[in-house]
N, C-alpha and C positions, 0 to 999 in steps of 0.2 A: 504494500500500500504506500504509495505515496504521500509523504506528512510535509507543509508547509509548518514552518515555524513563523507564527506570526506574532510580528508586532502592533500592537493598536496604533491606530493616528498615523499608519506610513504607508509607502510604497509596495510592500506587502498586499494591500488590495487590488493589486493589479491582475497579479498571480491565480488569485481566488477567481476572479472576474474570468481572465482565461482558461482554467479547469472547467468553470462553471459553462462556458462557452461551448467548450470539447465534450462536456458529461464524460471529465474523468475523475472516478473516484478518491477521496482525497481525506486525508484526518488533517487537523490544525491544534497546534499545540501555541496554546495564545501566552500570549506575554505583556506585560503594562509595564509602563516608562516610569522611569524616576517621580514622585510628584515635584521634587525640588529642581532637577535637573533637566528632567523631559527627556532624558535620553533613556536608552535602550539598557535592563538591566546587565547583570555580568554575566547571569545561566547563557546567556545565546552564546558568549566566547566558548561554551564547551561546545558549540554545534559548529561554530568557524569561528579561527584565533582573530578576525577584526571583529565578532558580537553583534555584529550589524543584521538587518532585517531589511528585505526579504533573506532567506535560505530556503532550500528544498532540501531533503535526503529522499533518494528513488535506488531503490533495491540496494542499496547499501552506501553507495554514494550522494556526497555531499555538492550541491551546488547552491553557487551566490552569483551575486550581479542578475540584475532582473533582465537584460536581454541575453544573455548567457541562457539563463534558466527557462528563459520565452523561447529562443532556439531549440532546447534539449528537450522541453515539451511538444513544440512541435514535431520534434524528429520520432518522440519516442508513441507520442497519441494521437498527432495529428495529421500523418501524412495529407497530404492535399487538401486541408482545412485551414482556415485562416492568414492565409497567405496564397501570390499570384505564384504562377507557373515562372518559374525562371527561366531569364534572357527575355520576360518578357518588359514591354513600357511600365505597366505595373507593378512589376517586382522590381523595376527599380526604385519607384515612389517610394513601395513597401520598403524596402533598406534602407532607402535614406532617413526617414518617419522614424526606424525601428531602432537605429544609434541617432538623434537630433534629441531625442526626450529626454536621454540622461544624459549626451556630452554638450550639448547647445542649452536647452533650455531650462534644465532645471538647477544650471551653478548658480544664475541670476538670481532665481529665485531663492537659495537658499542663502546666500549673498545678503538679500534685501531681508530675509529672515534677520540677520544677525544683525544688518544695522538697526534694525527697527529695535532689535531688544538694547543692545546697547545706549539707544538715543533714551528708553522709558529705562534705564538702569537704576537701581539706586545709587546718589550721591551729593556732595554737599551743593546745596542753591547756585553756587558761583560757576561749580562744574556744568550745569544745565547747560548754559547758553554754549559752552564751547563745543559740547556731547553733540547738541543739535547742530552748529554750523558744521562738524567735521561730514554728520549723515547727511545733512542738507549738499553737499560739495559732492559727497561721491554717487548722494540721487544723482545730481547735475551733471558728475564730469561721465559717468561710465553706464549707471543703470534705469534710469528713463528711456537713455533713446538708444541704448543696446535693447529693452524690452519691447520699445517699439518696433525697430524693425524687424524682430524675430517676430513678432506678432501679427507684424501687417503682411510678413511671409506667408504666414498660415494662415491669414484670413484669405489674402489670393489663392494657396491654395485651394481652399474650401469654395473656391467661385463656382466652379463649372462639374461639382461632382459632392455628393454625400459624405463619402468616407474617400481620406488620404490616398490609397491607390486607387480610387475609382470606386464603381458602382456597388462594391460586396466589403463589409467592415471586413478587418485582417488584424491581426496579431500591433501591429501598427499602431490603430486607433488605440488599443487596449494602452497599449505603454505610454501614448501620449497623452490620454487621461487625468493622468496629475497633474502633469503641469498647466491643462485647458481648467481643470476646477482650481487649482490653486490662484493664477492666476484671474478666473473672475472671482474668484470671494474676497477680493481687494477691491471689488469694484472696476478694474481695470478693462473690463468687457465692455464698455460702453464706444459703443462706434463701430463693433465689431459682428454686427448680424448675422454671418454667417458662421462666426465661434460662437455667437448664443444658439444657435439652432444645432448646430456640434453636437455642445453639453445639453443640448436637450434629447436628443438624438441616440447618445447612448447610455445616458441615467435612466429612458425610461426601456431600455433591452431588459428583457426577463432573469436573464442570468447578471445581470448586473445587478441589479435587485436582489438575486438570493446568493451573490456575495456578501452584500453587504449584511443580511441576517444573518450568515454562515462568520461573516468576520466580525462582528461586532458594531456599536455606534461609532462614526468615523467624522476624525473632525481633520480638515488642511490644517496645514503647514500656518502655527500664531507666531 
């Protein structure tokens, strides 16, 4: 059997979503974050020495990295499901979509994570105004309009087609998932019609639904 090791509140949900896609059988062995720290506790470095979440273990090996682990599902449950035929226009989308989620678009985001805790950190009165101008400079100098134009990427995308390679959702969509709801639950979706119609597009998929009951209450990236 297949066991996802999952962490609440992450990346982890994607996994679920894709099993739940394939109808492959699957146990989850859940885990919750620090309350002080938010991070992932220590049990998951017995499962991989980084501790981090997603992991899978399949028949006795261990895998990490969620498009890693999105390939080795494909290979091992989903022959010719959720992905185009290779060599073809398609499958090229599908790869490009399917490493963009975690090397392009979600460093920004987690980036913008940290300044934003830094800026609300605890500290003396005086330090405020400087905490704020240093996050207020690196919005400005690097990740406003690096988000933008990764955004307005995908929204072109999304012009002339439903899902990222075309007309049939793929493994693709699944992994880009976080960073499309992370991204609007900042508000940041506005002006982008065809990433609201996206996230509406695959929240209301059935098997994305019975991840989320399968994985728990799930909140973005605060």
């Amino acid at each position: 059997m297949l066991i996802v090791h999952h962490l609440e509140n992450s990346r982890s949900q994607r996994i679920l979503w894709l099993l739940e896609e394939l109808g492959v059988p699957y146990d989850i062995k859940h885990y919750k974050r620090d309350e002080k720290t938010n991070l992932a506790p220590p049990e998951l470095k017995a499962v991989h020495p980084l501790g981090k979440s997603p992991v899978i273990e399949d028949n006795g090996k261990v895998f990490a990295e969620t498009g890693a682990m999105i390939e080795h599902i494909l290979d091992a449950y989903g022959p010719g499901k959720l992905r185009p035929q290779a060599g073809t226009p398609a499958f090229d989308k599908y790869r490009y979509w399917l490493h963009a989620a975690e090397g392009t678009y979600m460093p920004p985001l987690v980036f913008t994570l940290f300044v934003n805790r830094i800026e609300a950190a605890p500290m003396p009165f005086f330090a405020k105004p400087i905490a704020k101008k240093i996050a207020n400079s690196i919005r400005e100098g690097y990740l406003d309009h690096t988000m933008k134009a990764q955004y307005d990427f995908l929204e072109a995308a999304l012009a002339n087609s439903p899902w990222l390679a075309g007309g049939d959702i793929t493994a693709a969509d699944i992994i880009m998932s976080f960073p499309v709801e992370a991204f609007s639950s900042r508000g940041k979706s506005d002006g982008y019609p065809n990433i609201a119609a996206y996230l509406m597009r695959f929240q209301s998929r059935p098997a994305y639904r019975r991840a989320l009951e399968r994985g728990g209450p799930y909140a973005l990236l605060k």
